[in-house]
Each structure stands twice: as structure tokens, then as C-alpha cells.
C-alpha positions as CSV (number, residue, x, y, z in Angstrom):
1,X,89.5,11.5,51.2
2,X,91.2,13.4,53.8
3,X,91.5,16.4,51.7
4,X,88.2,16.1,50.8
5,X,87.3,16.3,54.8
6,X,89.8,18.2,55.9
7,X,89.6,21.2,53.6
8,X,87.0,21.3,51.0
9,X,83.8,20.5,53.0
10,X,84.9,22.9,55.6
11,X,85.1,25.7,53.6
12,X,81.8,24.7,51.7
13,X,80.5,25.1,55.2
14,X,81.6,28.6,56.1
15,X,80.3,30.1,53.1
16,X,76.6,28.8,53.8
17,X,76.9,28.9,57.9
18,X,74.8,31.5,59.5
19,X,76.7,34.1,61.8
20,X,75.9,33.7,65.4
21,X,73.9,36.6,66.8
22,X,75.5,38.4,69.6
23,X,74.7,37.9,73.1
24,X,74.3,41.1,74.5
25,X,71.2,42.1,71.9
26,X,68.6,40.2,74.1
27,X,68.2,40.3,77.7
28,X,65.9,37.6,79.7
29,X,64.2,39.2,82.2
30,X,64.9,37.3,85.5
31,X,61.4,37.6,86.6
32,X,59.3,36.6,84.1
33,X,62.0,35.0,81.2
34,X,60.5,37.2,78.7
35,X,63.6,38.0,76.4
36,X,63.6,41.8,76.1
37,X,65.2,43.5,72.8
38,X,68.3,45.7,74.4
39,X,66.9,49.1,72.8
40,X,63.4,48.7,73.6
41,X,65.0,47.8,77.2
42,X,67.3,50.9,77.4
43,X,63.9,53.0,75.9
44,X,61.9,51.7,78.7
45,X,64.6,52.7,81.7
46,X,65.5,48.5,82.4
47,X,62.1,48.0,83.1
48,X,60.4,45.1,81.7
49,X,57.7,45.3,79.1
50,X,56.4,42.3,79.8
51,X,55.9,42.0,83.8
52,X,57.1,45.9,85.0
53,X,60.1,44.3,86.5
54,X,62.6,47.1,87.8
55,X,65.9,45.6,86.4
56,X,69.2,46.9,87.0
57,X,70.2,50.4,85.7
58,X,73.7,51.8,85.6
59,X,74.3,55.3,87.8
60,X,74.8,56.9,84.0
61,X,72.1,55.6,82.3
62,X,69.9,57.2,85.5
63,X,71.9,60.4,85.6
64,X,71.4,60.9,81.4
65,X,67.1,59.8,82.2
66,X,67.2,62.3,85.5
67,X,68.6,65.5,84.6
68,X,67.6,67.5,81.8
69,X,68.8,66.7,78.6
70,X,71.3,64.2,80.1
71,X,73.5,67.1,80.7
72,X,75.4,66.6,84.4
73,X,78.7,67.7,85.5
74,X,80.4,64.6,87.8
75,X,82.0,65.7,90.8
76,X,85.2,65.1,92.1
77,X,86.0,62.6,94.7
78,X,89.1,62.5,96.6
79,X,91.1,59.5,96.4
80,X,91.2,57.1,99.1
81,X,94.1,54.7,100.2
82,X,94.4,51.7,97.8
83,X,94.3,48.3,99.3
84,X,95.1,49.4,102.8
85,X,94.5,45.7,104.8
86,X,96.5,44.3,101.9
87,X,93.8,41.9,101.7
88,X,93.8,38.6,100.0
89,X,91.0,36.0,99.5
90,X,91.3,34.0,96.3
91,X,92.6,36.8,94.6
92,X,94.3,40.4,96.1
93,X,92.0,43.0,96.4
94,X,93.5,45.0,93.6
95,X,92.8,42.6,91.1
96,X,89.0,42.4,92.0
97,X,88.8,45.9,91.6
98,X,90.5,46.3,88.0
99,X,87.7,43.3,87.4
100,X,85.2,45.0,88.1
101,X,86.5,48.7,86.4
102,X,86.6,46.7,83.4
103,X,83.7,45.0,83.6
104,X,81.4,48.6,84.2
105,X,83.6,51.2,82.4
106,X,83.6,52.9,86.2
107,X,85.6,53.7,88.7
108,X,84.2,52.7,91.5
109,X,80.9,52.2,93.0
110,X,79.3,55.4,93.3
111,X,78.8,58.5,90.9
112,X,77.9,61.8,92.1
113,X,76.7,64.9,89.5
114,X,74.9,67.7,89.9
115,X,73.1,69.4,87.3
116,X,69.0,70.4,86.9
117,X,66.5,67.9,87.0
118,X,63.5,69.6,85.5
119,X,64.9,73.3,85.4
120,X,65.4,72.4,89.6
121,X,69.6,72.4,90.3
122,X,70.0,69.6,92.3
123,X,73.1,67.5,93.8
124,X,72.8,63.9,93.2
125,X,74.6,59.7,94.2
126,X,73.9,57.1,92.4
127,X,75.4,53.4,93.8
128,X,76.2,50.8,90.9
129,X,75.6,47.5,92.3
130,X,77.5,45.8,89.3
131,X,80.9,47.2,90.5
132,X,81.6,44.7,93.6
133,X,77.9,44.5,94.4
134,X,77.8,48.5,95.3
135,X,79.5,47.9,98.5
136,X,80.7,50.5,100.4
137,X,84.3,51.3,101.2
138,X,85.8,54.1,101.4
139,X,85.5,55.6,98.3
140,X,81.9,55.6,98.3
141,X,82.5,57.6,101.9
142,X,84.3,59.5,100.3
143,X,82.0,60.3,97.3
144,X,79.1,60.7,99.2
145,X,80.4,63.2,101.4
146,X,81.8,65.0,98.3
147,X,78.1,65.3,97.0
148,X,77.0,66.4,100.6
149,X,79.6,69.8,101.0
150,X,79.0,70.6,97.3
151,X,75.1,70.5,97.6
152,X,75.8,73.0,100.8
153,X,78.3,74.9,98.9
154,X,75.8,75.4,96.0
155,X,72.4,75.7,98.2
156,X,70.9,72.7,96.3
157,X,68.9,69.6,97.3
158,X,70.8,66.2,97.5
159,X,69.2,63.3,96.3
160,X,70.6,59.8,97.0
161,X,70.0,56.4,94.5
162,X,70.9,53.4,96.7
163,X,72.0,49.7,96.0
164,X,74.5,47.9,97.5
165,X,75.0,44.6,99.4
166,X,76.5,46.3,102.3
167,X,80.0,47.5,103.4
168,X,82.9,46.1,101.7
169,X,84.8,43.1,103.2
170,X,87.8,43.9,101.8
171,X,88.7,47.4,103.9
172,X,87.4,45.6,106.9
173,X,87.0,48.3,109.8
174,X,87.3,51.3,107.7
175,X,84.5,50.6,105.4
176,X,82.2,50.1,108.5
177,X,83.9,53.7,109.6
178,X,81.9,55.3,106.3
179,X,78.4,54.5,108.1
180,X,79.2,57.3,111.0
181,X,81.2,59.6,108.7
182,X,77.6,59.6,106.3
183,X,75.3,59.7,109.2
184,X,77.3,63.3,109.9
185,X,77.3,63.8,106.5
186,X,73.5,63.9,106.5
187,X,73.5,66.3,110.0
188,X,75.8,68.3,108.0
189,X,72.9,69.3,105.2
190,X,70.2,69.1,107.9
191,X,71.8,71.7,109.7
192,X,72.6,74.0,106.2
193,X,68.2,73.6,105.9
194,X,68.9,71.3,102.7
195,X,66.7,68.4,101.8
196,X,68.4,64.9,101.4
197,X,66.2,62.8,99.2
198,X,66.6,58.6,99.5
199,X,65.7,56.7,96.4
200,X,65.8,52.9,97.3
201,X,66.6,50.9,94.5
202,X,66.6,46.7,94.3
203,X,69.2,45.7,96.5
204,X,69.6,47.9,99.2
205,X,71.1,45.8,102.2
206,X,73.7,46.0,105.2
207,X,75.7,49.1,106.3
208,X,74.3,51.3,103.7
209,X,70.5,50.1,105.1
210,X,71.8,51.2,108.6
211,X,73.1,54.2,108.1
212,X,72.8,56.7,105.1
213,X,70.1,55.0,103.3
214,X,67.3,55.6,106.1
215,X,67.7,59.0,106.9
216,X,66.0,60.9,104.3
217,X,63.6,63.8,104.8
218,X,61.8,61.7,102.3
219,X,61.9,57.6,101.4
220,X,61.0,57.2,98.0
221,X,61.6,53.2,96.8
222,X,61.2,51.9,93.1
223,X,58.6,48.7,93.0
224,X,59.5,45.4,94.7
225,X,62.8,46.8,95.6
226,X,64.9,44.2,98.9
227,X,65.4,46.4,101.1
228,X,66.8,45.2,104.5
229,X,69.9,44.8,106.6
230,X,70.0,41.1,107.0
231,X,68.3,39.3,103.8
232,X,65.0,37.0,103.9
233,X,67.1,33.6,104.3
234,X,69.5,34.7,106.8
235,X,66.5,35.8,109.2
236,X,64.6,32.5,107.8
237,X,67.1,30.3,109.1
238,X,67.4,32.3,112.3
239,X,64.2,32.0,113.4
240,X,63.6,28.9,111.5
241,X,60.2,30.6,110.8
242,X,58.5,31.3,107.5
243,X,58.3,35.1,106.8
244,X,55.2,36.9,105.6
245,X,54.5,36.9,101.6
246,X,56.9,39.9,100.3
247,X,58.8,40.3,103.2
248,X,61.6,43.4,102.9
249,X,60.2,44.5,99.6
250,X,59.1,47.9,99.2
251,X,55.2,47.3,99.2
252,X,55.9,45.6,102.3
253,X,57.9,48.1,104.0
254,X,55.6,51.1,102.6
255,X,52.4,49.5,104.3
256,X,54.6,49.1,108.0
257,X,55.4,53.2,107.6
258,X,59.1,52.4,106.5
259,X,58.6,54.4,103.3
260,X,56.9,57.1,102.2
261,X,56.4,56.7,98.7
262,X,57.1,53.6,96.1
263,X,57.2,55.2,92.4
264,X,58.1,53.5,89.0
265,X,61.0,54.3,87.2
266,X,59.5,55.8,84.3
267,X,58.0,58.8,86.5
268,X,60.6,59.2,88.9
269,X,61.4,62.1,87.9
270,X,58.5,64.2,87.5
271,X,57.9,63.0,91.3
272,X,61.3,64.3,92.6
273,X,61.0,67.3,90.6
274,X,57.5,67.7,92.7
275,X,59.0,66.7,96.2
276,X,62.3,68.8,96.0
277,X,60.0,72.3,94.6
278,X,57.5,71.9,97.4
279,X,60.3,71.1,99.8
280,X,62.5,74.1,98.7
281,X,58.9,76.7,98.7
282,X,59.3,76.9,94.7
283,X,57.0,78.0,92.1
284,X,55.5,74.5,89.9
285,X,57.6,73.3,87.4
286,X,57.3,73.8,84.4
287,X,55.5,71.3,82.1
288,X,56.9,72.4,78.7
289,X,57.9,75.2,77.1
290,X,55.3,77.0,74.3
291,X,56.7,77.6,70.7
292,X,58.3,81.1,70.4
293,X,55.2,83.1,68.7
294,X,55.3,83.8,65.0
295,X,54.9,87.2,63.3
296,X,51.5,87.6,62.0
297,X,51.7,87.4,57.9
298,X,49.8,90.0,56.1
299,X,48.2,88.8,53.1
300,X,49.2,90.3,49.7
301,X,45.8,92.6,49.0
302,X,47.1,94.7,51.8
303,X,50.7,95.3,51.3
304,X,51.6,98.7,51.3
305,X,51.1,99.9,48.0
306,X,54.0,102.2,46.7
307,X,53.8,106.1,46.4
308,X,51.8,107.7,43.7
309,X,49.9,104.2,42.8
310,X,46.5,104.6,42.5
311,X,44.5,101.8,44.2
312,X,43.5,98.9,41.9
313,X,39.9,99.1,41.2
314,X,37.7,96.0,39.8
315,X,34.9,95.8,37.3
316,X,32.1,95.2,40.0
317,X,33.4,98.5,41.8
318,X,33.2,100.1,38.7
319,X,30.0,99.0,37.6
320,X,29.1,100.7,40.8
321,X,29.8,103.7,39.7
């Protein structure tokens, strides 16, 4: 009998079992539960189908929606000192960061590219709040000010994609050193007549709030992004007052004169492309390019007949006669 349970209804079992689908081909949407099919997802930007929720987006999966084609060079960032508090929590510092490279494929928290965004060469930062919540360490610092001397090297427009929790615990004093080494950063392009675009994606808290992320020529925010240095329950608890209906979201902020614009995802684009052109006293850009015109074909009655031919006459014309 124990053969019989052991081994033979077991295997009966496997061969008639149903394979377990993977879990990364749905995603629940976290504010409406709708579970979302990942490619119609990805099609749609991370934006839900169901509600328009702005989910979260990667800094490449932007960059390859942003610039034409999904062509973008990255630029280089120099490298900072690793783990220079030699700071330990429940695990050392280094290990939280090879955590999180694995987990997002990146190297740290912030990509910067350039390339053209609707035929307009632009410099561009994108934060990734996945790796270590998108703080800001040095590194970022580092890339962002990358992004800043090669958009004044090159002439171009700088346009910066924020989310982040704030500045990162673990570099203590030096990551709250990067909010005056970006606030130059942005006096630097001022100065070179460049303009420095802010996109404000959901979250966009702390440091990064109080320093680079607020100083744009122009505040664009995607819908019902947080946007604030200290969150809704900190203040909340504060105060111990209930805030206003939407508090720190982007509507919110947009109607106080905190923003200028809030845009969806899906035209993004076409409005930065509008923006940076007007900004930069360019010509419209270009909708779409017409098909290359095609020879006009002759038809057959009046290809050239050959030397010494005499012309083809018909009955009717002979009848004429």
C-alpha cells in the first residue's frame, strides 16, 4: 500500500496536474485591483486601463517611450566612494545595494541619456524609485550633475524625471551634501541660458523635494503624483489635524500654483517636445514625415514607340477615313 501511495499515485498526478502560471504575467493595480495583463500594461506606459492609475515605470522603459525610436546614448557617471560611513543597520550597506542591483538590473538610482525626443536633442534624468526607494546619495549627485555639464557642453535642454523617498540614510551627511551641489548644478544651466525641465512623478519626497526637484523653468507632474517633503501622516500626526481631501497630490498642488502643468503619461511627450521648442525659439515639430513621392507611371498606349514604327491605327479611325 505504501508503494501504491508513495510512488504510483504521485506520478499519476504529475501527468494530469496543470502547470502553475507565472506570477509576473499579471499585475493588480494597487488602486483599483483590476489585474492588468503585463503586455497590455507595458503597451499602455504602466498606466492602468481600468482606473488611469500612473503606476510605476522603470527610467528605461521611459527613456525607450521618450526619445525617438528608443534610441539614447547613457552617459557616464563618475564613481563615487563605496560605503564611506561603513554603515550597518540589519545588514551592511553593501549588501543592500547588490539587493537592489539585482533586483532592477541597474546600477544605481538614476539614469541619465541624451538623445532626440521628437527630432529635439535633449539631455535627460530619470530617478528609479525601485532601487533603494530612488534615494539620493551620492551617486545620484553625481549623475545629475553629469547630465547638467553635458547638456551645457552640447547646447541642449535638460529635462529631469523625479521619484525618490528622499536622501539616503545610509551616506548620512554627504547624501544631504548633493541637495546644494544640484541646486548649483541648476545655476550652472541657468547661467549657460539652458532650460531645465522638472517632471514629478509618484513619489517625489524629502531632499530631492527641497532642492533639485522645485527648481524648474517649468513643473510638469504626471496625475495624482505625492509630491511633498514630509508625507500626509507625518504632518497628520503633527498637527493632529485632518488634511484637506488630496493633500500633496499633484491636482492639489497645481490649483495652489505649485505646478504648472499635470499631463498623462501617454502624451508626455508630445508636451515636452512643445515646451522645450517654444522655450529654445524653434520651428513646430514635426508631426510625421510624408511618404517619399513616387514616379508617375505612364500607361502602355503611350510608351515611346520604336524608330521607323508606324503608329497603330484602329478600325473606327479607319473607317474615318
Amino acid at each position: 500500500m505504501n508503494w501504491i501511495s508513495n510512488y504510483v499515485r504521485p506520478k499519476i498526478n504529475s501527468l494530469f496536474s496543470k502547470h502553475d502560471t507565472p506570477d509576473n504575467l499579471w499585475t493588480k493595480c494597487p488602486e483599483c485591483n483590476t489585474m492588468l495583463f503585463h503586455r497590455e500594461l507595458a503597451d499602455n506606459l504602466n498606466v492602468c486601463t481600468n482606473c488611469d492609475h500612473h503606476m510605476h515605470i522603470t527610467p528605461r522603459a521611459r527613456f525607450s517611450a521618450l526619445f525617438d525610436g528608443g534610441v539614447f546614448s547613457e552617459i557616464k557617471v563618475p564613481e563615487p566612494i563605496e560605503d564611506p560611513l561603513k554603515f550597518r543597520d540589519q545588514k551592511r550597506y553593501p549588501e543592500r545595494m547588490k539587493a537592489a542591483q539585482r533586483s532592477t538590473g541597474e546600477k544605481e538610482a538614476m539614469l541619465v541619456a541624451e538623445g532626440e525626443m521628437g527630432r529635439t536633442p535633449i539631455v535627460a534624468a530619470a530617478q528609479d524609485f525601485s532601487f533603494m526607494a530612488g534615494s539620493m546619495g551620492m551617486y545620484v549627485g553625481n549623475a545629475f550633475i553629469a547630465g547638467v555639464e553635458r547638456a551645457i557642453a552640447l547646447k541642449r535642454p535638460f529635462v529631469m524625471f523625479s521619484a525618490a523617498g528622499g536622501a539616503r540614510m545610509q551616506e548620512g551627511i554627504l547624501s544631504l551634501m548633493q541637495m546644494p551641489r544640484t541646486t548649483v548644478a541648476v545655476e550652472m544651466l541657468k547661467e549657460a541660458g539652458l532650460p531645465y525641465i522638472v517632471v514629478l512623478t509618484h513619489p517625489t519626497t524629502g531632499g530631492v523635494t527641497a532642492s533639485y526637484a522645485m527648481l524648474g523653468d517649468v513643473q510638469i507632474a504626471e496625475p495624482n503624483a505625492l509630491i511633498c517633503f514630509a508625507g500626509p501622516r507625518v504632518i497628520e500626526q503633527t498637527i493632529r489635524e485632518k488634511l484637506p481631501e488630496g493633500f500633496q497630490r499633484a491636482e492639489y498642488l497645481l490649483d495652489h500654483g505649485m505646478l504648472d502643468r499635470v499631463t498623462h503619461r501617454s502624451q508626455m511627450k508630445s508636451e515636452l517636445v512643445t515646451i522645450l521648442r517654444m522655450l529654445g525659439q524653434m520651428t513646430p515639430a514635426v508631426a510625421g514625415d510624408l511618404p517619399a513621392p513616387t514616379p508617375e507611371v505612364k500607361p502602355l498606349e503611350a510608351a515611346k514607340a520604336p524608330e521607323g514604327a508606324k503608329p497603330k491605327t484602329t478600325p473606327a479611325k479607319d473607317a474615318q477615313k
